[in-house]
Structures are given as C-alpha cells and as structure tokens.
BADORO-782722 format. One line per field, with one value per residue (C-alpha): residue number from 1; x, y, z; residue in three letters. Coordinates in steps of 0.2 Angstrom, whole numbers, plus 2048, in hexadecimal, padded with zeros to 3 digits. Last residue first. Layout:
REM BADORO-782722
n: (NUM;...) .
x: (X;...) .
y: (Y;...) .
z: (Z;...) .
res: (ALA;...) .
This chain:
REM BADORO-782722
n: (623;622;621;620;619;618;617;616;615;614;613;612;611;610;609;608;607;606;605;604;603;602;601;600;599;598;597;596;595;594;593;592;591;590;589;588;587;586;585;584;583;582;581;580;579;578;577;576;575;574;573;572;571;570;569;568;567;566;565;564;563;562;561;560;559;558;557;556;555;554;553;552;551;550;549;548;547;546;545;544;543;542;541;540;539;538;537;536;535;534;533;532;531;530;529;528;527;526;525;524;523;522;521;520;519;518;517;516;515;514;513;512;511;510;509;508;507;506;505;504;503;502;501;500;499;498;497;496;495;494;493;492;491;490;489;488;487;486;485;484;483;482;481;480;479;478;477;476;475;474;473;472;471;470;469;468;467;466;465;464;463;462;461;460;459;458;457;456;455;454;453;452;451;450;449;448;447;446;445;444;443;442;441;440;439;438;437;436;435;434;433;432;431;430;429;428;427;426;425;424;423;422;421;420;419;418;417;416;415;414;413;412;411;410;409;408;407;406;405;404;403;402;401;400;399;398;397;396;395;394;393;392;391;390;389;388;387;386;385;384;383;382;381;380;379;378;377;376;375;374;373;372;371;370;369;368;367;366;365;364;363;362;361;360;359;358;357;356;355;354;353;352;351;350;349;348;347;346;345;344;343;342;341;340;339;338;337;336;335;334;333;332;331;330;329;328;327;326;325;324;323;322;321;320;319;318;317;316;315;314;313;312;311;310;309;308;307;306;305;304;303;302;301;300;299;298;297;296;295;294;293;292;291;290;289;288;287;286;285;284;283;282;281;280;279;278;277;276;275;274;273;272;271;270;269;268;267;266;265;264;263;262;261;260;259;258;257;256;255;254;253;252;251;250;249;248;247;246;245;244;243;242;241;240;239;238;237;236;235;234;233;232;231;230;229;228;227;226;225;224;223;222;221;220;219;218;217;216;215;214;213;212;211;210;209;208;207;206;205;204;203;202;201;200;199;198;197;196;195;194;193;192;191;190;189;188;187;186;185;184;183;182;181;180;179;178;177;176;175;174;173;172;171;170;169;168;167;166;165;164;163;162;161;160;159;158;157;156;155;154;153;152;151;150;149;148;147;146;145;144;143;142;141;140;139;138;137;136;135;134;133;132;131;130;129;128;127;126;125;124;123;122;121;120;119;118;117;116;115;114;113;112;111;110;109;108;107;106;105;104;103;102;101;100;99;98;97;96;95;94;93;92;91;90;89;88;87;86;85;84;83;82;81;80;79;78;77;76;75;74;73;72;71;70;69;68;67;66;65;64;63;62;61;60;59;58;57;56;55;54;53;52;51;50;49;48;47;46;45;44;43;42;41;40;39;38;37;36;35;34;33;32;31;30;29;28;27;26;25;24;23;22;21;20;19;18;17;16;15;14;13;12;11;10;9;8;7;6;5;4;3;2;1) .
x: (1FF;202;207;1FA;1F8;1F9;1EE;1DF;1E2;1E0;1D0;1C8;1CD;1C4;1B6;1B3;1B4;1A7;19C;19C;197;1A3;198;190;199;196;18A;17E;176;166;158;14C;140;145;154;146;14F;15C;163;175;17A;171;16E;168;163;163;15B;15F;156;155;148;140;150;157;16B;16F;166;171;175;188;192;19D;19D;1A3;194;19B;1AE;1B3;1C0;1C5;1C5;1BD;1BD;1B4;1AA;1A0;195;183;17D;16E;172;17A;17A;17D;185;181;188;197;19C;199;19B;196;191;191;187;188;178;170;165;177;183;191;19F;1A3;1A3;1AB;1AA;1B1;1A7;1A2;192;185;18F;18B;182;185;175;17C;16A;15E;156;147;14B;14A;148;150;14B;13D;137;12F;121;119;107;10B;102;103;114;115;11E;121;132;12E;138;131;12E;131;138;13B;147;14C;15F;16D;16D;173;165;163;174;17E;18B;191;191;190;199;1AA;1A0;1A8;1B0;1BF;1CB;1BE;1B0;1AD;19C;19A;18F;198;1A8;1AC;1B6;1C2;1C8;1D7;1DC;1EE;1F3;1E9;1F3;203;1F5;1FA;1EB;1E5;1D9;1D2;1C6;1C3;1BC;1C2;1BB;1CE;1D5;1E3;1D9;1CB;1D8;1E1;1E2;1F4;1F4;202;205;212;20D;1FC;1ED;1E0;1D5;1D2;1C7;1C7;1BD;1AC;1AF;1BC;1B5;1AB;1BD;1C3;1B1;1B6;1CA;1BC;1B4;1C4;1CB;1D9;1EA;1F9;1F5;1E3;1E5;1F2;1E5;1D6;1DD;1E4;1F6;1FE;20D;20B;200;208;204;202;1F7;1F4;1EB;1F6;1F1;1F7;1E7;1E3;1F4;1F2;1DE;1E7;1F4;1E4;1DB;1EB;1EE;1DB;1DB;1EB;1E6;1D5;1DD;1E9;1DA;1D0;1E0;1E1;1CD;1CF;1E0;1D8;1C7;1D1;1DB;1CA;1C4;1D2;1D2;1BE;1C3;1D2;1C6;1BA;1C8;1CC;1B8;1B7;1C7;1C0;1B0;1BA;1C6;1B8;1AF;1BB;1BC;1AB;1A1;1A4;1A9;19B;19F;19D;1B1;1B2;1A4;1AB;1BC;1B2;1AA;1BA;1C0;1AF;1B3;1C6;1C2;1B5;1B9;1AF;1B2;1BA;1AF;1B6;1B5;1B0;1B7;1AE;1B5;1AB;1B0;1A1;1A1;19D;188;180;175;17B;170;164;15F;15C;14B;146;140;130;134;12B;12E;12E;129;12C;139;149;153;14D;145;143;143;139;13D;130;135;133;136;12D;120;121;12F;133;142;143;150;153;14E;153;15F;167;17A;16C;162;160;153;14F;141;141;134;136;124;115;116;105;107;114;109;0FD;10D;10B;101;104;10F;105;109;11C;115;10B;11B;128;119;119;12C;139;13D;143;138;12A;12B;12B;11B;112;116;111;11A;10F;11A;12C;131;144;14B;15A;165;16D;17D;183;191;18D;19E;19A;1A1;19A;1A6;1B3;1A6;1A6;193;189;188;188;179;16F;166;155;14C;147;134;12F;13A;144;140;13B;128;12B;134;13A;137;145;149;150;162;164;165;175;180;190;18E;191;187;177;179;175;165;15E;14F;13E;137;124;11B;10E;11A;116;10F;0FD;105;10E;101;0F5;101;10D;108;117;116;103;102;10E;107;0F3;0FC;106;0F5;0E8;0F3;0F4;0E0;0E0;0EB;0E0;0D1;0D9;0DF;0CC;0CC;0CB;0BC;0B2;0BE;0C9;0D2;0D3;0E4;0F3;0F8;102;0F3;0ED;0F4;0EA;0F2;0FD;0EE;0E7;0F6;0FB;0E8;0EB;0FC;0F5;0E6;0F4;0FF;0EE;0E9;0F8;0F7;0E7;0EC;0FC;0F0;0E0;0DB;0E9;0E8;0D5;0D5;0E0;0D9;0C5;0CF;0D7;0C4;0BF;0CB;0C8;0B8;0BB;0C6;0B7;0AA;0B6;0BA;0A7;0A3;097;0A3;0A9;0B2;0A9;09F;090;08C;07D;08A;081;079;069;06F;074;063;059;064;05F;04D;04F;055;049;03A;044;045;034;02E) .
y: (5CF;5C9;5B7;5B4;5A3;5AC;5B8;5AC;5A2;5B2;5B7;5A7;5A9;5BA;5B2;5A5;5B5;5BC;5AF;5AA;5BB;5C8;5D7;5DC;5D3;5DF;5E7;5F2;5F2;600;5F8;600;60D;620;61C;612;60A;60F;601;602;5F2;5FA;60B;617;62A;63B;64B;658;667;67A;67D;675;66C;666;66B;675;679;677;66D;670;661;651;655;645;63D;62B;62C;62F;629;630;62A;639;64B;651;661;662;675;678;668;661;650;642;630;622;610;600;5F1;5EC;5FB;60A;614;626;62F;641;650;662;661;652;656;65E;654;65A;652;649;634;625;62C;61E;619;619;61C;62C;638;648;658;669;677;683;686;681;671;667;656;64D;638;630;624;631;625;62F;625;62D;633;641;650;64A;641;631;62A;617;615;621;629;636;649;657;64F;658;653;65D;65D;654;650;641;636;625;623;613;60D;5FC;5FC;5EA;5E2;5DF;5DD;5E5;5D8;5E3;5DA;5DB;5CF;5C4;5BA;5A9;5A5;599;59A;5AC;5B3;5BE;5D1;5DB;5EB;5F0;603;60F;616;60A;5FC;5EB;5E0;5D0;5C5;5B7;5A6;5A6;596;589;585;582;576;57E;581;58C;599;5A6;5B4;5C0;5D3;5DE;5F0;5F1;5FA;606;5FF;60F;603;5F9;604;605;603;603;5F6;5EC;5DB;5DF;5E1;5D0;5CA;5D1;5C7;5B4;5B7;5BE;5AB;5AB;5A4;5B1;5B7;5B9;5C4;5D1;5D2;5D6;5E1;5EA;5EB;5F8;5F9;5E9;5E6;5D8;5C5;5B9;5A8;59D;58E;588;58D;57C;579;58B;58E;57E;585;597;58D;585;594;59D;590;58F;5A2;5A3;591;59D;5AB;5A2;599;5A8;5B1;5A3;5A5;5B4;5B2;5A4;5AF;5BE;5B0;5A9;5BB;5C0;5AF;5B3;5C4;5BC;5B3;5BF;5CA;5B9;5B6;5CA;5C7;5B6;5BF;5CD;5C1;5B5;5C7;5CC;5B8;5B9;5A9;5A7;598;58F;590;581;57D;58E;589;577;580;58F;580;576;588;589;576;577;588;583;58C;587;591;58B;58B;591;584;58E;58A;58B;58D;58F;590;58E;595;58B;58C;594;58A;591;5A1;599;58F;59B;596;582;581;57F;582;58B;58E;59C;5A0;5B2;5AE;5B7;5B8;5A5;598;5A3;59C;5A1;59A;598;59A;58E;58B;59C;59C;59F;5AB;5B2;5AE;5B6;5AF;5B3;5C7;5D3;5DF;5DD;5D4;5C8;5CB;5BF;5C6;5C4;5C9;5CC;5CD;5DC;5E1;5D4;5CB;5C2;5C6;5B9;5AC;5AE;5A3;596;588;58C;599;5A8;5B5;5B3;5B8;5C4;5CC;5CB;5D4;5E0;5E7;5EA;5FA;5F5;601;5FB;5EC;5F0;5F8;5EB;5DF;5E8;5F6;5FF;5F9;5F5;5E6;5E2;5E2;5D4;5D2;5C3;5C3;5C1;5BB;5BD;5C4;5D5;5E2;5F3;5FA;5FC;606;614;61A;628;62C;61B;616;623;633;632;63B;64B;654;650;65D;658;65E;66C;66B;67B;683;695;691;687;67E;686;683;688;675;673;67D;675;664;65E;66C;665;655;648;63D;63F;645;63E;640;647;640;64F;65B;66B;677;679;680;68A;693;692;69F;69A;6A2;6AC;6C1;6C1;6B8;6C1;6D0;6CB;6C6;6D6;6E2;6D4;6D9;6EB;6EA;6E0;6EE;6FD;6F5;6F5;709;70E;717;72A;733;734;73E;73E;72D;722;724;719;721;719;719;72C;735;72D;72F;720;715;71D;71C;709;703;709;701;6F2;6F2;6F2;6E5;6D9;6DE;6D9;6C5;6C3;6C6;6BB;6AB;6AB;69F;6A0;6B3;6B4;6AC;6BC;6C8;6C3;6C9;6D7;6DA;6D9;6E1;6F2;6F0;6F1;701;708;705;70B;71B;71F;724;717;71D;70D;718;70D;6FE;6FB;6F0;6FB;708;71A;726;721;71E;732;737;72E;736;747;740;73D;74D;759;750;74F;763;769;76D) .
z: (72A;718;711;706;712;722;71D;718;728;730;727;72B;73E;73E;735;743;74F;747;746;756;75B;765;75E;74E;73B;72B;723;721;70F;70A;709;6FC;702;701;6F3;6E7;6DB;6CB;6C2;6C0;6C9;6D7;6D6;6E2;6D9;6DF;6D6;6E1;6E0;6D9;6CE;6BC;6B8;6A8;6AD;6BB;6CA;6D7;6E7;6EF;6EB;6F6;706;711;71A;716;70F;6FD;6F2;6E2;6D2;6C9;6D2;6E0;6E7;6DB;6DB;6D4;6D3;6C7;6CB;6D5;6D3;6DF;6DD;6E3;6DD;6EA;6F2;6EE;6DE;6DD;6CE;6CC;6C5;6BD;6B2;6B1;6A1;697;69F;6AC;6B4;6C4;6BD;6C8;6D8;6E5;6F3;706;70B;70B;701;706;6FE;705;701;6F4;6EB;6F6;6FA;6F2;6F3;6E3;6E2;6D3;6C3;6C0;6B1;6A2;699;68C;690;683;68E;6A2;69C;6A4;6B6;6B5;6BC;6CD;6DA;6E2;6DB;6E9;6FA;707;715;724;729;721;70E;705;70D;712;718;714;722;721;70E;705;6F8;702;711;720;72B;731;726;718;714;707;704;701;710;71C;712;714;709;70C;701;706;701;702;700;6F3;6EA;6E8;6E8;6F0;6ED;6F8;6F3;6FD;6FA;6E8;6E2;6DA;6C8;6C2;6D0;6DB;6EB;6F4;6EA;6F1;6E5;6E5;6DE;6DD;6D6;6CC;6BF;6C4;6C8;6C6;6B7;6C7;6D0;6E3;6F1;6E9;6DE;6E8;6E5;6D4;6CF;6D6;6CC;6BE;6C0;6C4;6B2;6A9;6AD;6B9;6B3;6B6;6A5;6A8;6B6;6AF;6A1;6AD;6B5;6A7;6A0;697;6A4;6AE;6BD;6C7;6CE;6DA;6D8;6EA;6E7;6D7;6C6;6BB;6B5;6B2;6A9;69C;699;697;68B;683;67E;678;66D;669;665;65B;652;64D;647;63B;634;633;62B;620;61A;617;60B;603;5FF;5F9;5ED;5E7;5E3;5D9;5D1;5CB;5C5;5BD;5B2;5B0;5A8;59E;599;592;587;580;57C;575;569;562;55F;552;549;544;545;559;55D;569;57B;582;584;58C;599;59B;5A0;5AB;5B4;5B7;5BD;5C9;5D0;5D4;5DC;5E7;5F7;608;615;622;634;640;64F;65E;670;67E;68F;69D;6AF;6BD;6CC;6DB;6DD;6EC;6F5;709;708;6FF;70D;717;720;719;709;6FE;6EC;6DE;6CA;6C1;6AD;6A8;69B;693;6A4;6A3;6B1;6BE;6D0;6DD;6F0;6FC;711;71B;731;738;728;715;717;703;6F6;6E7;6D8;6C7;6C7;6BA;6C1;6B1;6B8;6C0;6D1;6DE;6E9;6FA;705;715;722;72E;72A;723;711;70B;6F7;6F5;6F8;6E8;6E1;6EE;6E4;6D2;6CC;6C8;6D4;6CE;6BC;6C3;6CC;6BC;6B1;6C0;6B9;6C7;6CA;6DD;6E4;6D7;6DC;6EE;6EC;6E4;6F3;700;70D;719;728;721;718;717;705;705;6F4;6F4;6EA;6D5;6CE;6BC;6BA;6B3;6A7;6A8;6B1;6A4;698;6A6;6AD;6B0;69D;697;6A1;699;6A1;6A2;693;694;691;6A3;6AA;6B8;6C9;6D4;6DC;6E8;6DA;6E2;6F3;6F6;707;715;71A;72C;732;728;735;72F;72C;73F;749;740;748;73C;73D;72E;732;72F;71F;720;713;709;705;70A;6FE;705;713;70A;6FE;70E;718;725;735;73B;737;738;747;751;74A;750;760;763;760;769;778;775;775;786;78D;785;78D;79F;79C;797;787;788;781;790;79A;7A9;7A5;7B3;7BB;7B7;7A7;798;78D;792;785;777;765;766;768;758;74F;754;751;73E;73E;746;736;72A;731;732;721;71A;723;71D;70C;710;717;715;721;72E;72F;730;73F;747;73D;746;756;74D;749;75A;763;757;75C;76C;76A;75F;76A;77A;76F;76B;77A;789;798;7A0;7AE;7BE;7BC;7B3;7A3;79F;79F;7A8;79F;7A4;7B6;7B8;7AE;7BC;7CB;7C1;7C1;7D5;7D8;7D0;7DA;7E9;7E4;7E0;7CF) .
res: (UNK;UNK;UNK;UNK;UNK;UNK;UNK;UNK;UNK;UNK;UNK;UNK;UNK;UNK;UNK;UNK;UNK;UNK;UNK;UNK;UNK;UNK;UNK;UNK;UNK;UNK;UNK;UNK;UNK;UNK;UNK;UNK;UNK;UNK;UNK;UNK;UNK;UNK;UNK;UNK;UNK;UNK;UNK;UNK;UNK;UNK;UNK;UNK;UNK;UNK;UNK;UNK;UNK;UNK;UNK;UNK;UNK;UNK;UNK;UNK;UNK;UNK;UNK;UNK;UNK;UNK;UNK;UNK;UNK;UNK;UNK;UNK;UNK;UNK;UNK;UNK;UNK;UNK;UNK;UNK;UNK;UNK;UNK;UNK;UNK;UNK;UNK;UNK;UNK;UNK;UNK;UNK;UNK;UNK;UNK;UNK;UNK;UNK;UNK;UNK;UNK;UNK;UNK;UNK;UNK;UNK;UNK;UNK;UNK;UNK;UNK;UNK;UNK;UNK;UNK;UNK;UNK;UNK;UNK;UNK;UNK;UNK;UNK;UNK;UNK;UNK;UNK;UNK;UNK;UNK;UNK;UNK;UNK;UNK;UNK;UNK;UNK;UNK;UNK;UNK;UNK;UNK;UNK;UNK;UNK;UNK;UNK;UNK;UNK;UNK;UNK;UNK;UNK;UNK;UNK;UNK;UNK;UNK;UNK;UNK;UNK;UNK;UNK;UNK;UNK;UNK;UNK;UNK;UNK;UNK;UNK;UNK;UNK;UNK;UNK;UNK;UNK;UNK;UNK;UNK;UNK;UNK;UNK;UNK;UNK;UNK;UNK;UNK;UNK;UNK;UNK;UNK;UNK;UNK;UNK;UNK;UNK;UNK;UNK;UNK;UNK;UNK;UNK;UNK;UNK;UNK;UNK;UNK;UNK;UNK;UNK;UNK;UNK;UNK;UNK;UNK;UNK;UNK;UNK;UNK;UNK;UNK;UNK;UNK;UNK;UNK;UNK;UNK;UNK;UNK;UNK;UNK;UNK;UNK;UNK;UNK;UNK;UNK;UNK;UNK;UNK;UNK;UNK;UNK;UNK;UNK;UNK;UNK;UNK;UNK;UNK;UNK;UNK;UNK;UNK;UNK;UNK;UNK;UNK;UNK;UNK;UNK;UNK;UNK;UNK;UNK;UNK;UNK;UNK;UNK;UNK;UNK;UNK;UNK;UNK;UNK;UNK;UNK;UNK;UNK;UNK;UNK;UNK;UNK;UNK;UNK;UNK;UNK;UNK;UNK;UNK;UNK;UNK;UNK;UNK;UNK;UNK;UNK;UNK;UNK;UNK;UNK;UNK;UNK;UNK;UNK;UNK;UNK;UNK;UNK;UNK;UNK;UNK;UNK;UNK;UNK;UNK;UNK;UNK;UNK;UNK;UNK;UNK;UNK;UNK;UNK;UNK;UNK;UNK;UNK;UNK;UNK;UNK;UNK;UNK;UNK;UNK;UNK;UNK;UNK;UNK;UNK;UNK;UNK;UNK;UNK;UNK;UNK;UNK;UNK;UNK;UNK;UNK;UNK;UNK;UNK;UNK;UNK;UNK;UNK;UNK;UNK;UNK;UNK;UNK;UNK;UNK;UNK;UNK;UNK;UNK;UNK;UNK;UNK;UNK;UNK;UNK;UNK;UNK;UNK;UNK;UNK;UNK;UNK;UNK;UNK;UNK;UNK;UNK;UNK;UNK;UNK;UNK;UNK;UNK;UNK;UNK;UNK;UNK;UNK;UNK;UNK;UNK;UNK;UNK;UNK;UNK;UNK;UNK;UNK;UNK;UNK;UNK;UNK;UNK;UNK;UNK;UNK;UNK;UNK;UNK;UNK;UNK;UNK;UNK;UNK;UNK;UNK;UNK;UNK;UNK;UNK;UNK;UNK;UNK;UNK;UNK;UNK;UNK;UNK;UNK;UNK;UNK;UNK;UNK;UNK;UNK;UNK;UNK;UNK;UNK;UNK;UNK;UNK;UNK;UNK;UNK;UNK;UNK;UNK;UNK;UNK;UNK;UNK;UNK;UNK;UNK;UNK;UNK;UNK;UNK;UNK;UNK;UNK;UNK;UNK;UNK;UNK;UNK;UNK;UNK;UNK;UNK;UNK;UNK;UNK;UNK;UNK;UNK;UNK;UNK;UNK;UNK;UNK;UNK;UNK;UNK;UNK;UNK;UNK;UNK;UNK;UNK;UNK;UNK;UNK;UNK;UNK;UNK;UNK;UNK;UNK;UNK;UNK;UNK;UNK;UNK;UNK;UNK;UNK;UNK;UNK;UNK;UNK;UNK;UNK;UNK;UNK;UNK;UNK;UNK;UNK;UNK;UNK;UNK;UNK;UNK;UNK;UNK;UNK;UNK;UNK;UNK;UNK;UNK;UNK;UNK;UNK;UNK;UNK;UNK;UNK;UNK;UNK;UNK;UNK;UNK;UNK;UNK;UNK;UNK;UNK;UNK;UNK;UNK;UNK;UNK;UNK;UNK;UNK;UNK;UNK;UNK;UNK;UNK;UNK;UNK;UNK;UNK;UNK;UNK;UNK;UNK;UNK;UNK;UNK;UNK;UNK;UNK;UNK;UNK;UNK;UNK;UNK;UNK;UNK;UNK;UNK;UNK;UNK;UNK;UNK;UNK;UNK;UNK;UNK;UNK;UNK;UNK;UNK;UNK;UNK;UNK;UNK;UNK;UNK;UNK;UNK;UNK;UNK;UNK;UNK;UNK) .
C-alpha cells in the first residue's frame, strides 16, 4: 500500500471520528451525553415543579444532589484549559449545567405547590391600608395552614342576642334614622338584601306595587339607597332615585304586613319629613270585678228554704253541718275576692295619681330641665322625675350609646335637656351630661335634618372613622357572611351571621371605630369573645380569640388593640369570626356601608351648625 494512499484513509478515520456538530474539544464520550442529559431533564424538572407541585419539587432536590456529585467529582470544572481527555466535560457545558442547577433549586424551594395554589381564596381583598410599621410589624403574620377553610361547625346554633348583649340595652325609643347603603359596581338589588339580612319576601312584595315597584331593580353605582329601619331591623321606609330631579319612596303599611305603597317625590325629600315625636299616654281603666254576694246568699236562703226536712233527725244535723262549712267556704272566697279587688283599686288610683302628677310635671316642664342621678337611681328614673317621658330619657341613651353607658352614672352626676320649647311634645334640641368618669358630653341637634352632632360636628349616631377590617395587613376570608347557609347533611338552615378571616393564632385584632365594650367573656360556641358598641346602632362582635385585651365598660379608640385571635370555642381552625350589627342584626361586614360622618371643610353648613351649637351653649349655660 503506498503512503498518499495510507494518508488519506487515516485523514478519513480522523473526520469520522470527528463531532458531526464540529468545532474544537466536542469529543463524542459519554460524559457530554450525560451532562446534557442531565440539562435536559433538570430542564424538563423545572416545568414539572409548577405542575406537580411538592413531588416534583423532591425529585428536583434529589436529582441536584445527584448532578452535585458527579460535577464535584470532575477535576477539571474550575480549569481554564481544555480538558486533556475525552472523558472530561467541556468547561462551557459545565457553566450552562450549573445554571440549570441553581434555577431548578430556586424553583423547587419557591413555587407554591398545586395544594396551595388551589387553596387561595377565590376574591382577592385589598389591603387595609395601615402601615405595617404602625401595628407592630403586622405584615409578617402569615396566614394559617392548619384549617385553610377555618370556621364554625355547622352543627352549632348562632349565638343568641341575650348572650352578646345586656338586658338594659335592649330598650328602644322608636326613634329611628335613615340608613344610606351606596351601590358599588357589581352590586344589584338581591344582593344588597341579603347584605342587609333582609328577608326576599320583603323585596317581591316591593317588586309588586303597581306602576313603579318593578323599578327598584334598575339601580346603577354611587346611587344611594335609604332605609328606614324599625327597632326589628324590619324595614318601613326605602327610598330609591328615580331620575336626576325624583326619587320613589316605599312605604310599609304594617311591621306585621307585606303591603307597600308608592310615592313620586322630589330628591331628599325625606330627609326633611320627619315627624316630631309623639307623647302617648294611655291610661287603662281596671275593670272591678263583679261580686255577687247579695245574690249568691239570697240563693243559699231559697236553697235552705228548698231543702225538704229530712225525715230522720241525725241526717237533718249533717246536711246542715256540710251547707255551714260550704257556707263559710263561699264567705272565705268572697272576702279573698274583696281584698283583690281593693288592692287593684288601690293599685290603680296609685298609677293614675302618679300618671297625672307626671302629666301636671310635663306641662309645667319648662324649656330647659336640669337634673342629678340619685343613689339607686337609673337613668331613666332620675329622667322621669324631673319631667321627661321614658320615651324621650331612651332616646338621650340611644344619644350617647357608643360614648358612654348610662347604667355607669354615678350620684351626682348632672344632666340638663334643652327643649325646642316648653310644650310637652317638643323636641329635644341639646343635651348636655356632666359625668365624674367620663367628663362632659354634649349632644346638638341640628334643625335642618334632625340629627345631633357633637361639638366637633361628629354625628352622635354615627362614627367618623369605621375600618372595614379588624385586622391589618393581607385579608383572607375563609366562610363569608351568609343568613341562609344549610347543613350539607340535614339541610337545616345554619346562618353564618359573621365573616372569618383566616389568620394565625396570636395575630392582633383592632377595634375599627370608636365604642365602648359591653361584653369580654367567654361562651361555649363563641369561645373567648367581645362585644363592641359604637356609636349610634352599630355594634361589632368578636369570637373565637385566644387573648382579650379589655374589660367591660371601657372605652376604646379606632385601631386600638383589642384581642389576639384564637381558636377557642365551636371552631374548626384558627380564625376570626367577625360580626357588624346594626340594631343587633348582624349584616354583611364586607359590603354594607359603613357610616362617615361629620361636617368637611368651611361649608355653609358647617358654620350654620357651629352658630347652632353656640346658641345651644349659651342657653345650657356651658362654654
């Protein structure tokens, strides 16, 4: 064989064995197949990581640890020369394989698995606004992963009014105020029944009023609604916009009824309809019962006379023995019957006596009436001896509810009532009380609305700060609120008269407006829990805590710390079951409008108040 003929098939050989690819150092071993193999499949890890979730997130960790040993076992990783032989992985390669390394345990370590993806809530609840910095780091608490649905169990009843509530409160004057409910985007009719817990019998009957009842339906956002509610939360009154000038007024004819009727007005007009109050005095006649003891003894005579003699002498004397003890049965009787029916007399002169003198009082109440709690005394006694009816000293209490509670008066402290004037059905233009715990507290109506305000123009029934939330941070919400919910099993219904936030056990919970704590105790559904009373007539509940933070009667500012969140009581996993209440009825927290109040800026109607309010001063004689 020749030489040129022995070179040239060596030169073939060479450029066989060469990399299809070409290029120098990409030596066809096995280690380059199995480092990019290795690329692939951590490659192919890194999709399977968000599908698969923790499984795929194992076997990522162990096959790094696998690629790890082998990368650690070559020499010639850190090198900057080529590598000598055939068996050593390129240094280029080695750098994109690290790469895919880090990324494929970044991935691993970070991507949420499906089990917690699929277990975020559906809404997403904005913030509440609050600086995390401001409640003490509150943006580090993380939600609980124990009970991701945590709430009550089905099986247990609501817990009753009497158990969140004191008996004393209870009492109402029948003065009710416009409720306003502002229509958000995505809001319709239904929905802010429901939020309101207000029966869709009530709504269909509305629907139903001829000529402008299927009108209530066609709401759009920022119109408002207003509902007159009644000491039930059942509705009497609901006013809707018709168009830019009208609006349509519904009037319930009975509490007990679902008749309505319909009116046509101008915009506001019921703001400014508002009936004066109304003092009733009825007086029952007790009726004497009606003794007939001249007749029944005339009757026993002509009975006796009737009697035939008996023929044997023995029972002559016991049949005369037996009508004798019947006899003085009978004038036993009749003497009970005297003594009752003296006491009832005696009862009744006490009562119209009194009636009269408080009628004699009232009429000659003049405009301004000042007086002190006595030892013993209520409120509302102290009230009614200085000449106001229990009517018009509940609705002084329903004043200050919120501010303060009147069963905390102690002897001496002062109250005085200006009156519109001196005649008995006046109204009540300013009250003023002098508390030894609690300093003076004013309360001034404004004439233009009938509403009262304090000195700074705050709404005496309304809060001018209420948060929609009593937790800072992110907001999850396990189980909304919902009146109808049934049991999966029984189908009996089991309202949710609350919403549940799903937070850890120990996270800080804040009062979101002003109010006095009227119950911090614990109950066996509710757990550790507290009642919060604002002002005017809503109210907030608190439940299944693991920690109070305060006591009965006292007062408590917007964002103060109130409890730590718990799981105590008839709960599936740690939560807050919280509740907004207004007259006691519990509505939707996340969706009904919370109150605002109080006078903005240098408006005409501010300063016409301010002037009000000093005229009201000057004539209580304080500063």
């Amino acid at each position: 064989m020749s030489k040129a003929h022995s070179d040239n098939g060596n030169q073939k050989l060479q450029k066989a064995r060469r990399p299809a690819q070409g290029g120098k150092g990409h030596a066809p071993d096995d280690t380059g197949k199995k480092g990019a193999g290795n690329a692939r499949n951590n490659a192919n890890n890194t999709d399977t990581v968000s599908k698969n979730g923790s499984a795929a997130r194992d076997r990522n960790i162990s096959s790094a640890k696998s690629l790890w040993a082998q990368i650690s076992s070559n020499s010639d990783f850190f090198s900057d020369t080529e590598p000598a032989d055939n068996n050593k992985i390129p240094r280029h390669h080695m750098y994109a394989i690290w790469s895919l390394v880090v990324i494929s345990l970044i991935t691993a370590i970070f991507l949420p698995t499906p089990e917690e993806i699929s277990n975020r809530n559906e809404y997403s609840w904005e913030s509440t606004g609050r600086h995390p910095d401001i409640h003490n780091g509150m943006s580090r608490n993380i939600f609980s992963e124990e009970d991701v649905n945590a709430t009550e169990t089905l099986d247990s009843d609501p817990i009753p009014f009497s158990d969140l509530y004191d008996e004393d409160e209870n009492e109402k004057s029948g003065d009710n105020e416009w409720f306003t409910q502002t229509v958000v985007p995505g809001d319709n009719i239904n929905n802010i029944f429901m939020s309101l817990n207000q029966p869709f019998a009530v709504l269909k009957a509305i629907e139903q009023v001829p000529q402008y009842g299927s009108n209530i339906r066609s709401i759009k956002p920022k119109d408002k609604l207003y509902f007159l509610f009644n000491d039930k939360m059942q509705i009497l009154q609901l006013v809707k916009p018709y168009d830019r000038q009208n609006q349509l007024r519904f009037s319930r004819q009975s509490p007990d009824s679902l008749d309505f009727t319909v009116v046509l007005e101008p915009i506001d007009s019921h703001l400014n309809s508002q009936n004066d109050d109304e003092i009733k005095s009825t007086t029952e006649i007790a009726v004497q019962p009606k003794t007939e003891e001249s007749g029944d003894h005339g009757k026993n005579e002509t009975q006796q006379t009737k009697t035939e003699q008996p023929k044997d002498q023995q029972t002559a004397a016991a049949e005369k023995d037996k009508q004798d003890k019947e006899a003085e049965k009978k004038a036993q009787e009749l003497a009970r019957q005297k003594a009752e029916a003296e006491a009832k007399r005696k009862a009744e002169e006490k009562r119209l006596a009194e009636e009269k003198a408080r009628r004699d009082l009232l009429n000659r109440r003049k405009e301004l009436v000042t007086f002190t709690i006595n030892k013993g005394d209520t409120f509302v006694q102290a009230a009614q001896r200085a000449g106001l009816t229990k009517a018009e000293a509940i609705k002084i209490t329903e004043l200050y509810r919120g501010r303060m509670q009147p069963k905390h008066l102690r002897p001496g402290d002062e109250i005085r009532v200006l009156f519109a004037s001196s005649k008995p059905n006046s109204k009540i233009n300013a009250v003023t009380i002098k508390s030894q715990k609690n300093g003076r507290m004013n309360a001034f109506r404004d004439t233009s609305n009938n509403s009262y305000y304090d000195d700074k123009g705050i709404h005496a029934r309304k809060s001018t700060k209420f948060n929609r939330y009593p937790v800072a941070g992110p907001i999850r919400v396990t189980s909304n609120f919902n009146p109808n919910r049934r049991h999966p099993i029984t189908g009996k219904v089991r309202p949710h008269n609350g919403t549940d936030f799903g937070v850890k056990v120990g996270t800080p919970i804040f009062a979101p407006a002003d109010g006095i704590v009227t119950k911090a105790t614990f109950q066996r559904a509710a757990g550790n829990y507290i009642v919060i009373q604002h002002r005017g007539d809503y109210s907030t509940v608190y439940m299944h805590l693991s920690r109070i933070l305060v006591k009965p009667g006292q007062k408590v500012k917007a964002n103060d710390r109130i409890a730590l969140s718990g799981n105590t009581g008839a709960s599936t996993g740690p939560h807050l079951h919280y509740e907004v209440r207004i007259k006691g009825v519990p509505v939707n927290a996340l969706k009904v409008s919370l109150p605002n109040s109080g006078y903005g800026g240098d408006s005409a109607t501010e300063k016409r108040l301010k002037a009000q309010i000093a005229e009201y001063k000057r004539k209580l004689g304080i500063n």
